[in-house]
OpenMM code with the backbone's topology and positions (N, CA, C; nanometers):
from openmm import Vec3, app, unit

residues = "UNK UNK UNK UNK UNK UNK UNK UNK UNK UNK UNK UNK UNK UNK UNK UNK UNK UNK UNK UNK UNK UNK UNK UNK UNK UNK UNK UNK UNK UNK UNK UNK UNK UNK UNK UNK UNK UNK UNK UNK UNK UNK UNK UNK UNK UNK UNK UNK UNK UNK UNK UNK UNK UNK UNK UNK UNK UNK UNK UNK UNK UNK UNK UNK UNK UNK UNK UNK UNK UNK UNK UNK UNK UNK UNK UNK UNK UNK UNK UNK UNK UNK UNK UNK UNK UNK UNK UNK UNK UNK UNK UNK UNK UNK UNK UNK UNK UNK UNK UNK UNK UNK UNK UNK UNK UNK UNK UNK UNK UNK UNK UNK UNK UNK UNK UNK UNK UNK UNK UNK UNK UNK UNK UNK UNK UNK UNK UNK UNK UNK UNK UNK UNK UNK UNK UNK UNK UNK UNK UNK UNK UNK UNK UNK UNK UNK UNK UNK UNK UNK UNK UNK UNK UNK UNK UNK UNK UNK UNK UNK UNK UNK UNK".split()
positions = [
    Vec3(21.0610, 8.7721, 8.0158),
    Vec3(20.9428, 8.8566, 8.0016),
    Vec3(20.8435, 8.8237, 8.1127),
    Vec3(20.7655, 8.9138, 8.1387),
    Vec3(20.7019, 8.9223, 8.2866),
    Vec3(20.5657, 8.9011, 8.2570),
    Vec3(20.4897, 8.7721, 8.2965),
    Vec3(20.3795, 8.7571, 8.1931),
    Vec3(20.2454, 8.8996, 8.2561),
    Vec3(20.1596, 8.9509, 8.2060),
    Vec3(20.0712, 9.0485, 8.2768),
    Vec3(19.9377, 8.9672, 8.3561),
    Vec3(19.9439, 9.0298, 8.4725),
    Vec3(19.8258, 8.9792, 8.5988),
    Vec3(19.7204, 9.0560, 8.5571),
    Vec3(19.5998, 8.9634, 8.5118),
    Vec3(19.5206, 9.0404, 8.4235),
    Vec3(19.3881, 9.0483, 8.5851),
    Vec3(19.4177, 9.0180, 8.6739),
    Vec3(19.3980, 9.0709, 8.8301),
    Vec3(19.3952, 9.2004, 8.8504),
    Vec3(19.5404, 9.2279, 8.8469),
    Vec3(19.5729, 9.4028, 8.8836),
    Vec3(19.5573, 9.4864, 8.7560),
    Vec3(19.5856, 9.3941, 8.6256),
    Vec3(19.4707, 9.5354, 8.5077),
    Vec3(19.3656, 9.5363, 8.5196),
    Vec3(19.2381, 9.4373, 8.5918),
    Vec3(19.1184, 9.4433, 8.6005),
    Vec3(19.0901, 9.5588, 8.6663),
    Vec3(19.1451, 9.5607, 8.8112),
    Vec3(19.1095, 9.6224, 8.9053),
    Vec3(19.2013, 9.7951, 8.9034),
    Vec3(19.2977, 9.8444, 8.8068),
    Vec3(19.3334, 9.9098, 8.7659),
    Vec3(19.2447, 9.9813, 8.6907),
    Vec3(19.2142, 9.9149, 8.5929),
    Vec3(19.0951, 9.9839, 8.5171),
    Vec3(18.9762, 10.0478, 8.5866),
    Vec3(18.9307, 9.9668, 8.6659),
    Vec3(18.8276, 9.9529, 8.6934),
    Vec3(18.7835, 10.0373, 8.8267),
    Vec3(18.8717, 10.0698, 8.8996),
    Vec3(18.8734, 10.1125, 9.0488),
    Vec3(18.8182, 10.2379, 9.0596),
    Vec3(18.7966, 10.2948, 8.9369),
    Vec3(18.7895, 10.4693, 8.9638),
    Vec3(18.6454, 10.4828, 8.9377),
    Vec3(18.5419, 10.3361, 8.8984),
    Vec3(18.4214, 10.3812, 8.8757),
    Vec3(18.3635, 10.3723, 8.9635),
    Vec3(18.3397, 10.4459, 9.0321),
    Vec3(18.2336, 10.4656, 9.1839),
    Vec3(18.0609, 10.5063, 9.1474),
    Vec3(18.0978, 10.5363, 9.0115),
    Vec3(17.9531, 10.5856, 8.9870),
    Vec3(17.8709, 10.4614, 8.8832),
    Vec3(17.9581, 10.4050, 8.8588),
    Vec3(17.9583, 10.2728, 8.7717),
    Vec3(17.9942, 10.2764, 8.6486),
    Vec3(17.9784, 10.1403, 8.5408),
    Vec3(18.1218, 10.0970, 8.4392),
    Vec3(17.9784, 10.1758, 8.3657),
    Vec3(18.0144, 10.1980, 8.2191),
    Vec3(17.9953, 10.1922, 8.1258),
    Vec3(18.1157, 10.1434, 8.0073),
    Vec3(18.0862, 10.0056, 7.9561),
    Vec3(18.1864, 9.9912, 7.8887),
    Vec3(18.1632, 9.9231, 7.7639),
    Vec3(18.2612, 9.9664, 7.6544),
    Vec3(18.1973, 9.9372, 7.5617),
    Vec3(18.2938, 9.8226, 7.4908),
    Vec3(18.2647, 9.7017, 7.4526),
    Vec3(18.3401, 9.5824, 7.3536),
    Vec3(18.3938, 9.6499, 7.2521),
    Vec3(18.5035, 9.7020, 7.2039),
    Vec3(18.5368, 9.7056, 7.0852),
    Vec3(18.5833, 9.5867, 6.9411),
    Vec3(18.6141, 9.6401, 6.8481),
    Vec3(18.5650, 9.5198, 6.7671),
    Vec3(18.7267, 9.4541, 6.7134),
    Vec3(18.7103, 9.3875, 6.6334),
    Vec3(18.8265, 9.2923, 6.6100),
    Vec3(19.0031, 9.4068, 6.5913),
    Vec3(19.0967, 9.4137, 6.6453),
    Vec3(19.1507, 9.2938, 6.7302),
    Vec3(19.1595, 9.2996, 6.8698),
    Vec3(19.0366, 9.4139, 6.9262),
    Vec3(19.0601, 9.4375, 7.0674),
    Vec3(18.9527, 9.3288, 7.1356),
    Vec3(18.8731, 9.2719, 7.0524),
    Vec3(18.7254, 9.1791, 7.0515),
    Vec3(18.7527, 9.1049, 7.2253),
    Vec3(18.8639, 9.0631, 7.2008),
    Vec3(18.8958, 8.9131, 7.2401),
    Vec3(18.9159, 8.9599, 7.4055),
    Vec3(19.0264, 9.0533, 7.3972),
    Vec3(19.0734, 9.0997, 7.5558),
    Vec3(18.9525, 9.2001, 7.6199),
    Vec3(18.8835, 9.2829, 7.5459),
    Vec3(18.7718, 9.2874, 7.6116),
    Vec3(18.6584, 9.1964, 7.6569),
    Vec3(18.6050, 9.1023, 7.6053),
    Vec3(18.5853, 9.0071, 7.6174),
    Vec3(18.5842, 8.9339, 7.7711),
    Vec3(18.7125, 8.9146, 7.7537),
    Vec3(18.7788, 8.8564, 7.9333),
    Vec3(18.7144, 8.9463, 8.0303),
    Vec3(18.7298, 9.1424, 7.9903),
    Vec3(18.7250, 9.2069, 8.0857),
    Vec3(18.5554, 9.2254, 8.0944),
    Vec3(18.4730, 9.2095, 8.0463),
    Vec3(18.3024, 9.2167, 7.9772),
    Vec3(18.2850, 9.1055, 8.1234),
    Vec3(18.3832, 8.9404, 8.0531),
    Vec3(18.2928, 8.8663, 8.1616),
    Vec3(18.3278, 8.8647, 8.2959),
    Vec3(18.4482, 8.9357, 8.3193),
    Vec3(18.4942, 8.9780, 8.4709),
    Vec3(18.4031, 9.0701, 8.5290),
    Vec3(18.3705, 9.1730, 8.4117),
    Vec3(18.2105, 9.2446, 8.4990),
    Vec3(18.0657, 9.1821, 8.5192),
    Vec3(18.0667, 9.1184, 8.4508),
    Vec3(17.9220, 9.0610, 8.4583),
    Vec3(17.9159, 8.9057, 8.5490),
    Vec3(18.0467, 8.8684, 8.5921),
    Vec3(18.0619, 8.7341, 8.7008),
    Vec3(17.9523, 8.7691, 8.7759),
    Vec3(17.8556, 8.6430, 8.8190),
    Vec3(17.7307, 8.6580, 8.9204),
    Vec3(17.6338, 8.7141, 8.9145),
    Vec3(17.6508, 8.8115, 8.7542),
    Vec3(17.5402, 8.8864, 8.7765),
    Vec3(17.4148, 8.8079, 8.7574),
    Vec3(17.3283, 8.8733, 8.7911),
    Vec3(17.1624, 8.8012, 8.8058),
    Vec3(17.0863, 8.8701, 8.7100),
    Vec3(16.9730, 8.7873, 8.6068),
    Vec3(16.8882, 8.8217, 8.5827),
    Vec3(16.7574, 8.7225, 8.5504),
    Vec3(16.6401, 8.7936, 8.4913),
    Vec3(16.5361, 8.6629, 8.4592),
    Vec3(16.5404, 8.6463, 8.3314),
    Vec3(16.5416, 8.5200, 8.2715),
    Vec3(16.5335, 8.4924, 8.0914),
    Vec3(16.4238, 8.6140, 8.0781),
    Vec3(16.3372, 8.5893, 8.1475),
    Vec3(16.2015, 8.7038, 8.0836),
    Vec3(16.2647, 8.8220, 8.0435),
    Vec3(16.3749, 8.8461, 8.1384),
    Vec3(16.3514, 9.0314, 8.1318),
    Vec3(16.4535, 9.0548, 7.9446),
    Vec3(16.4870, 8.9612, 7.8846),
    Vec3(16.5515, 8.9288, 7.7682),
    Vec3(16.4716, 8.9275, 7.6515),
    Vec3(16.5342, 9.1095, 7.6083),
    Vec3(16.4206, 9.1911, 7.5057),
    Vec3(16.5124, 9.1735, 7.4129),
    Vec3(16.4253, 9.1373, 7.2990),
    Vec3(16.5053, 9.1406, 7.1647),
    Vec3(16.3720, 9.2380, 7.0851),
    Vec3(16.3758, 9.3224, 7.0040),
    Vec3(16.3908, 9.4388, 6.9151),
    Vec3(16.4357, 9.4671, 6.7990),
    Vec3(16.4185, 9.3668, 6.6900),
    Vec3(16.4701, 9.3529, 6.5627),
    Vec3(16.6249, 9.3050, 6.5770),
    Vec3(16.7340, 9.3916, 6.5547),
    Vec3(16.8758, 9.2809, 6.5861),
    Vec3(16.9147, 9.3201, 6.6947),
    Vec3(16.8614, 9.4149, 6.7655),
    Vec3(16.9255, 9.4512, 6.9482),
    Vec3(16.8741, 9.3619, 7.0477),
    Vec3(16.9463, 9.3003, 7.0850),
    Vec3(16.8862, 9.2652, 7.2621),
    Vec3(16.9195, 9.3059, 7.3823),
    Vec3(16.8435, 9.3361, 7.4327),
    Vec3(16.8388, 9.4133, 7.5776),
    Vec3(16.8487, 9.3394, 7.6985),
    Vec3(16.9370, 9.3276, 7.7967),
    Vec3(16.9128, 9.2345, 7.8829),
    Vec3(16.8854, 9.3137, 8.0605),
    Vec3(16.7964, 9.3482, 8.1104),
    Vec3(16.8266, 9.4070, 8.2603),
    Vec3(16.8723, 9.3264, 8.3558),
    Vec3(16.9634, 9.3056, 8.4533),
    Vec3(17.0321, 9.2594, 8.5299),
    Vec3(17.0997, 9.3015, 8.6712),
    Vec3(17.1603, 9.2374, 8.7558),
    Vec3(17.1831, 9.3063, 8.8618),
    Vec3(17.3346, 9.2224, 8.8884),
    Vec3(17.4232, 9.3333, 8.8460),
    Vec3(17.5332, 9.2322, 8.8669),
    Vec3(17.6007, 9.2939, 9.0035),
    Vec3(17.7061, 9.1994, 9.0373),
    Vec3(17.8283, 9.2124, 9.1722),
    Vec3(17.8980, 9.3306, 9.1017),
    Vec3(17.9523, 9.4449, 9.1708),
    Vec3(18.0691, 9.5339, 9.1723),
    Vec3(18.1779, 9.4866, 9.1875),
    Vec3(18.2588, 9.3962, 9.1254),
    Vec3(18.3721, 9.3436, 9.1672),
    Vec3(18.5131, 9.4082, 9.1453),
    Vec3(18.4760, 9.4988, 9.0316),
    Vec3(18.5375, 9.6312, 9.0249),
    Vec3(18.6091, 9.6882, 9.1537),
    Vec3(18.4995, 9.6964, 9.2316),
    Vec3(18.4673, 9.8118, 9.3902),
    Vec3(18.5808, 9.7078, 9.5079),
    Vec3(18.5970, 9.5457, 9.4707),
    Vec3(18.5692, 9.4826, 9.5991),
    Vec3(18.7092, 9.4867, 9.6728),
    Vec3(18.8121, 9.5827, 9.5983),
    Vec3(18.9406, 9.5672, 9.7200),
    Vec3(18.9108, 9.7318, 9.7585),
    Vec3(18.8824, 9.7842, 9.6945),
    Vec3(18.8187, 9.9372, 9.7297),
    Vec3(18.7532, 9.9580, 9.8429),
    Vec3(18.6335, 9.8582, 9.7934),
    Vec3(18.5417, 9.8522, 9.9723),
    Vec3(18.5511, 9.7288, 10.0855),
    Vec3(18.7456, 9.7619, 10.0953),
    Vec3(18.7832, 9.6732, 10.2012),
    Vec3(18.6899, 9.4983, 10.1761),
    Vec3(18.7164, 9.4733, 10.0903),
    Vec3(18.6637, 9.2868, 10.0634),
    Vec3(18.5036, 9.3268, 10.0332),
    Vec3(18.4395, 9.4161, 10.0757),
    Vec3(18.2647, 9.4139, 10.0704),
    Vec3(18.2312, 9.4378, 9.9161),
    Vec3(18.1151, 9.3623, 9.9164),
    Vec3(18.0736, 9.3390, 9.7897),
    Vec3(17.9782, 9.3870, 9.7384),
    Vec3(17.9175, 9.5095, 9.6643),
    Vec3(17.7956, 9.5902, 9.6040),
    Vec3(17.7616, 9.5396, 9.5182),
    Vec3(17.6153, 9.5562, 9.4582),
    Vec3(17.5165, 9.5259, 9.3656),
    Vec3(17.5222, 9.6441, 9.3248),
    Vec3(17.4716, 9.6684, 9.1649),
    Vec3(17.4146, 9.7400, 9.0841),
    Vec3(17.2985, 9.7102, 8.9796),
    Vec3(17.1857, 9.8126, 8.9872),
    Vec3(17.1227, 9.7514, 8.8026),
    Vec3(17.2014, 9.8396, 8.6909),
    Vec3(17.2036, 9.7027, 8.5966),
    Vec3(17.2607, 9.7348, 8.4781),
    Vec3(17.1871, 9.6923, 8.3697),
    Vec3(17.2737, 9.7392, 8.2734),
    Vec3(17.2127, 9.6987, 8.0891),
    Vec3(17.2737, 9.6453, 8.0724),
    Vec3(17.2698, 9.5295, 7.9608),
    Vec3(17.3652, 9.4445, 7.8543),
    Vec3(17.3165, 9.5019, 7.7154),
    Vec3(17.3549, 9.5306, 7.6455),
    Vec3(17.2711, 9.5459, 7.5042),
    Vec3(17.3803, 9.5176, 7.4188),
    Vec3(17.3285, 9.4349, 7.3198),
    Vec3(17.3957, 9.3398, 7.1841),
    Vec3(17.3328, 9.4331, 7.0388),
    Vec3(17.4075, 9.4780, 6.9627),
    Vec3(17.2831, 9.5398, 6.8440),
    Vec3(17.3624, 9.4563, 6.7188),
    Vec3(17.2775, 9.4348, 6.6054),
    Vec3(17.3495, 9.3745, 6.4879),
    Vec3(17.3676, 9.1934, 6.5264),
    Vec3(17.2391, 9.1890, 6.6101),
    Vec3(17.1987, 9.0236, 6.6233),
    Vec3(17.1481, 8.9350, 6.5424),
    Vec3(17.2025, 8.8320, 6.4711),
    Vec3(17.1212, 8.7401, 6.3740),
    Vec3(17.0443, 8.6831, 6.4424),
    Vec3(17.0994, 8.5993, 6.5378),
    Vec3(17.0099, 8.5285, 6.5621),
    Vec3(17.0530, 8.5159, 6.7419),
    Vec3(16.9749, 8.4584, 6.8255),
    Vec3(16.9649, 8.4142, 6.9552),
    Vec3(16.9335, 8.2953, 6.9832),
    Vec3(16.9758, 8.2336, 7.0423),
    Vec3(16.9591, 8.1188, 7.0838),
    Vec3(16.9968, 8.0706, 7.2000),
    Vec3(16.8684, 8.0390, 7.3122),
    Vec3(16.9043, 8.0340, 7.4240),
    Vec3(16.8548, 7.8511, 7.4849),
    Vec3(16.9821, 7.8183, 7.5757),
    Vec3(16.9350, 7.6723, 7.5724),
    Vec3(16.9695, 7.6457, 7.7318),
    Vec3(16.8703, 7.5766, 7.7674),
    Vec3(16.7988, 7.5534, 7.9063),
    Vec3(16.8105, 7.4046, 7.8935),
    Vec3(16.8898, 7.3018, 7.8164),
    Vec3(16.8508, 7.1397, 7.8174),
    Vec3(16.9213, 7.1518, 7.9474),
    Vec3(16.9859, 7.1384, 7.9966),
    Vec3(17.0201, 7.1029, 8.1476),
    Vec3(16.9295, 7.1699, 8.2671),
    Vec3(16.8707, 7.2521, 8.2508),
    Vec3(16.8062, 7.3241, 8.3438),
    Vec3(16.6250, 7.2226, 8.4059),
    Vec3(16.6714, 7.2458, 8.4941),
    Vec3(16.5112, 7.1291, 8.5792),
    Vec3(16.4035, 7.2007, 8.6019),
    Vec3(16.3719, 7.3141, 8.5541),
    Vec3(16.2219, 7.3770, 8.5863),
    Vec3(16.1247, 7.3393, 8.5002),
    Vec3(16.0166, 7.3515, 8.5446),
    Vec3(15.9236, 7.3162, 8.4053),
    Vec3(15.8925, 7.4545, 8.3245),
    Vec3(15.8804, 7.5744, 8.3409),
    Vec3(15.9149, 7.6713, 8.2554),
    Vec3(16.0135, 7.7563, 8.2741),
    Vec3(16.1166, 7.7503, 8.1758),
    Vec3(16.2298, 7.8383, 8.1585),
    Vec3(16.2185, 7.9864, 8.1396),
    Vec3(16.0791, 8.0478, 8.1020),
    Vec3(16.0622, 8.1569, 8.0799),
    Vec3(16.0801, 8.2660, 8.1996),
    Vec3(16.0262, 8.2682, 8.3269),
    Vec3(16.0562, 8.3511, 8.4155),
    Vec3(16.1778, 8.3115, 8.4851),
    Vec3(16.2645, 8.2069, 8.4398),
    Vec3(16.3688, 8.1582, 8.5493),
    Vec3(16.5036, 8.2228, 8.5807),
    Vec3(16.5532, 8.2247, 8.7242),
    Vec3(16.6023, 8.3284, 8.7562),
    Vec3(16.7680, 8.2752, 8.7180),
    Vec3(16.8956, 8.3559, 8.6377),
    Vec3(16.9935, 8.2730, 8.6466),
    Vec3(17.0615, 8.3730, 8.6844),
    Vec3(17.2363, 8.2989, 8.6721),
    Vec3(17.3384, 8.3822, 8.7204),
    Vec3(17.4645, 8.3431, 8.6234),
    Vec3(17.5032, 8.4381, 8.6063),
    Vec3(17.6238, 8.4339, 8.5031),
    Vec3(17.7640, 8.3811, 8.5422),
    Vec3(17.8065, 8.2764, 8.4835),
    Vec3(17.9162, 8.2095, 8.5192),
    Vec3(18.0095, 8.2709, 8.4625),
    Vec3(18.0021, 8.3031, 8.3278),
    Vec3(18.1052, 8.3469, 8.2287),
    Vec3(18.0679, 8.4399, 8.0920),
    Vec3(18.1092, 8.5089, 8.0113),
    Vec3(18.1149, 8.5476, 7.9001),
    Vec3(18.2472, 8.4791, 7.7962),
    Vec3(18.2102, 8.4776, 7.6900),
    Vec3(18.2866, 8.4741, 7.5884),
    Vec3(18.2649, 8.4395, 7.4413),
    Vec3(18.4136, 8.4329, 7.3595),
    Vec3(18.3779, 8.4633, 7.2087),
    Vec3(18.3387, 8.3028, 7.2141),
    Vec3(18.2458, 8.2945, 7.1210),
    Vec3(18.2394, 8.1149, 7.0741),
    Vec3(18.3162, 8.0856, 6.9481),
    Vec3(18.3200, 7.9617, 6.9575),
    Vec3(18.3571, 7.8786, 6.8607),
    Vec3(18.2319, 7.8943, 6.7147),
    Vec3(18.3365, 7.9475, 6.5861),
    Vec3(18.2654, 7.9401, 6.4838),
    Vec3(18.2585, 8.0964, 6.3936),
    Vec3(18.3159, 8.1633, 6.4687),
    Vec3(18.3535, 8.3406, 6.4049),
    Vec3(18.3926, 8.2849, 6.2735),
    Vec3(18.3678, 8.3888, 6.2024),
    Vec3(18.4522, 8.3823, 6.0165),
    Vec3(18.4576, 8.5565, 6.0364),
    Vec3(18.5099, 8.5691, 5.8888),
    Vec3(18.4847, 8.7278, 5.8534),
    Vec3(18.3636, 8.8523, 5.8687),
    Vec3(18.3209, 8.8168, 5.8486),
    Vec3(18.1507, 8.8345, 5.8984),
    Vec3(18.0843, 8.8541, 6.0349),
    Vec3(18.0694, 8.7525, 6.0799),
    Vec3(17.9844, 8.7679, 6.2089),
    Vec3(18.0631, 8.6557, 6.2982),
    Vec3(18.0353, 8.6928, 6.4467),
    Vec3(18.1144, 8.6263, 6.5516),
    Vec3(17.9300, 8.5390, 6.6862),
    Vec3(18.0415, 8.4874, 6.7837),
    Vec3(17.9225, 8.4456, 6.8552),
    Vec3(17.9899, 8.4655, 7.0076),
    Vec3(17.8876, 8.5066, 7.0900),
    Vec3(17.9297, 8.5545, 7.1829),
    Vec3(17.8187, 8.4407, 7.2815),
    Vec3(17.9011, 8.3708, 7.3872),
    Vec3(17.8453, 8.3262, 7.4288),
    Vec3(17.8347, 8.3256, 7.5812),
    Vec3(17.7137, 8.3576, 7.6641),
    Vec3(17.6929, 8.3699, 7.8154),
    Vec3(17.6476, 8.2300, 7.8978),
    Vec3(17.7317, 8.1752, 7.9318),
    Vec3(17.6993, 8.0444, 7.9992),
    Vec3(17.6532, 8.1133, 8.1752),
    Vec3(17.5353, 8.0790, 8.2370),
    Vec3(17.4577, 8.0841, 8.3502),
    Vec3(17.4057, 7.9713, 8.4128),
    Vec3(17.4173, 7.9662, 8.5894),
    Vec3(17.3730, 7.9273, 8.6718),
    Vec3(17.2387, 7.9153, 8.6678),
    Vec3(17.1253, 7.8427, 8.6739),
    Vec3(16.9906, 7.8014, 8.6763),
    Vec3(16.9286, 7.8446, 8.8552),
    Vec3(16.8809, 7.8863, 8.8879),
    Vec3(16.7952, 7.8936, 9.0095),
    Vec3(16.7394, 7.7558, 9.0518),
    Vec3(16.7367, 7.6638, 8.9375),
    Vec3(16.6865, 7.5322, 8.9876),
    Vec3(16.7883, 7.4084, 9.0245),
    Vec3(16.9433, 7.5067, 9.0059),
    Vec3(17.0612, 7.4103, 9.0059),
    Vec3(17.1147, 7.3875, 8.8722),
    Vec3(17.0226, 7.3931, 8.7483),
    Vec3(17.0725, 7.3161, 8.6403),
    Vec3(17.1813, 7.4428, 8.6047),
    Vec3(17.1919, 7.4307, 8.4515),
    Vec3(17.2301, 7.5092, 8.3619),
    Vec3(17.1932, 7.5776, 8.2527),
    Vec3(17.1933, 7.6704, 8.2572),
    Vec3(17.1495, 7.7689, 8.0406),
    Vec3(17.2539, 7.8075, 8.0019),
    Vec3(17.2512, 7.8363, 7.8371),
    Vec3(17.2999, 7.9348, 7.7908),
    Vec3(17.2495, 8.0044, 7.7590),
    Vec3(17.3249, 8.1316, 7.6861),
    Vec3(17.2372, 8.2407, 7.5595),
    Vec3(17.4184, 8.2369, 7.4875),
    Vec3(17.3584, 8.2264, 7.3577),
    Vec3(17.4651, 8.2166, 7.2463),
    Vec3(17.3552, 8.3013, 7.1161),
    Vec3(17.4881, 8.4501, 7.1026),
    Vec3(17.4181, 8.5583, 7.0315),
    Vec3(17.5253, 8.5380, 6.9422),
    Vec3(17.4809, 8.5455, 6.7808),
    Vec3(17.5274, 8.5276, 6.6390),
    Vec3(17.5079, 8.7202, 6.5811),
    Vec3(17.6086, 8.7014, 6.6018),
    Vec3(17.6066, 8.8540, 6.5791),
    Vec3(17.7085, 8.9170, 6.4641),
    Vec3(17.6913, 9.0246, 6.3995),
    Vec3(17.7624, 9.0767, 6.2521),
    Vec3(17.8817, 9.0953, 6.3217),
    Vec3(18.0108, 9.0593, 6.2773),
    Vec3(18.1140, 9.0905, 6.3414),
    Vec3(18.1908, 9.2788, 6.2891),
    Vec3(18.1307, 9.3078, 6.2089),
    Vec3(18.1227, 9.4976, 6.1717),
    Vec3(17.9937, 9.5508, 6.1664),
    Vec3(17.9344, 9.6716, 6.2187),
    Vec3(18.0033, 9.6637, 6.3683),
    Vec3(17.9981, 9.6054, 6.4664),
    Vec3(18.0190, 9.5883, 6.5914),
    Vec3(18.0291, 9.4576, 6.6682),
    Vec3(17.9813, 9.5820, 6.7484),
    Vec3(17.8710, 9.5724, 6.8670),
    Vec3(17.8010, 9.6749, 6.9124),
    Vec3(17.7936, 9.6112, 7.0620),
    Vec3(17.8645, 9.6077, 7.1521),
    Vec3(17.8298, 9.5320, 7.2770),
    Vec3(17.8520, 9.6284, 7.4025),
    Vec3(17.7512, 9.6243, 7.5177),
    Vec3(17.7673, 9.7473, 7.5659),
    Vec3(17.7302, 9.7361, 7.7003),
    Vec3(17.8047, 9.7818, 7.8304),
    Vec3(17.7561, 9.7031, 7.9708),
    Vec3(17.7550, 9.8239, 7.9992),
    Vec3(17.5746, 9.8961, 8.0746),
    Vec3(17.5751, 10.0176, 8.1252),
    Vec3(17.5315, 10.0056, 8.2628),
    Vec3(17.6062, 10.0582, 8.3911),
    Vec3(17.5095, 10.0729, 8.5297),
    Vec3(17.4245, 10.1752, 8.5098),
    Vec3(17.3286, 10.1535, 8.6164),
    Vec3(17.2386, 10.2732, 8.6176),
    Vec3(17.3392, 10.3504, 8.7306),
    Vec3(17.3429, 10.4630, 8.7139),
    Vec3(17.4484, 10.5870, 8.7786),
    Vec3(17.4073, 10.5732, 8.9460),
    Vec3(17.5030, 10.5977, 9.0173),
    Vec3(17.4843, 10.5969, 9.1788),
    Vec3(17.5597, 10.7208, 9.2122),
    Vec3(17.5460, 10.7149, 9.2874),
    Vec3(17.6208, 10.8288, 9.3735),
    Vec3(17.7711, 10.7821, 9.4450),
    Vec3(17.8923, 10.8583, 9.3903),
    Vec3(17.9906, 10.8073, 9.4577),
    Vec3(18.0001, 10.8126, 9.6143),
    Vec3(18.1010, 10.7291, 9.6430),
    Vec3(18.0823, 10.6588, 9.8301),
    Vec3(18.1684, 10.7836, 9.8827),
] * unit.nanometer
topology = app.Topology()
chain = topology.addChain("A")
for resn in residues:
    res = topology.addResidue(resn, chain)
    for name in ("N", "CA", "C"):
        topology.addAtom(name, app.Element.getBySymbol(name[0]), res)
């Protein structure tokens, strides 16, 4: 059996959005492999803790991530976009800066290393966790406790004009 290069399904999927992703997490048992593909879009992206709106159980995140989607498309070159993150059906948030060296964490600028499910899902609710790069060198997280029905997770660009 031929194991799958989850490389060439990334970039399979992904190649035809010139105008940008909108994509949506679906919920348990597709949770997991979207997941992978969520934090393959959001690798590097940039944003400020500040711009991190929460709204009763939605959180809103604005950001500017890499097109990595685009990057064998546009011959190795690498595009920016602004985008949305939005989480709805949030218990709770919890964002942790102990490694991070600034003296206020509130405007600080990070960058996304990774997405994924955390440790601690049951029937109920799951945890999704975004580990980020610090602007000051250190490290944060954000670890969102969220209802696992419906599971509401959602990466939107703002629309461009195809190349």
């Amino acid at each position: 059996m031929k194991q799958p290069d989850f490389t060439e399904l990334f970039f399979e999927t992904f190649w035809k959005c010139d105008a940008g992703v909108d994509f949506r997490v679906r919920g348990v048992p597709m949770m997991q492999h979207d997941i992978v593909f969520l934090s393959s879009l959001l690798h590097d992206a940039t944003f400020s803790l500040a711009s991190v709106q929460r709204r009763g159980k939605r959180v809103d995140i604005s950001l500017t991530r890499d097109r990595w989607e685009q990057f064998r498309k546009n011959g190795g070159s690498l595009d920016s976009i602004a985008s949305r993150l939005s989480l709805a059906e949030v218990y709770e948030l919890e964002v942790s800066t102990r490694e991070c060296r600034a003296s206020s964490a509130c405007g600080l600028m990070v960058e996304i290393i990774e997405c994924r499910l955390g440790d601690g899902e049951d029937d109920e609710r799951c945890f999704i966790d975004i580990h980020c790069r610090c602007s000051c060198g250190g490290r944060t997280a954000l670890r969102f406790c969220m209802e696992l029905y419906p599971t509401t997770i959602r990466l939107r660009d703002e629309k461009t004009e195809p190349r």
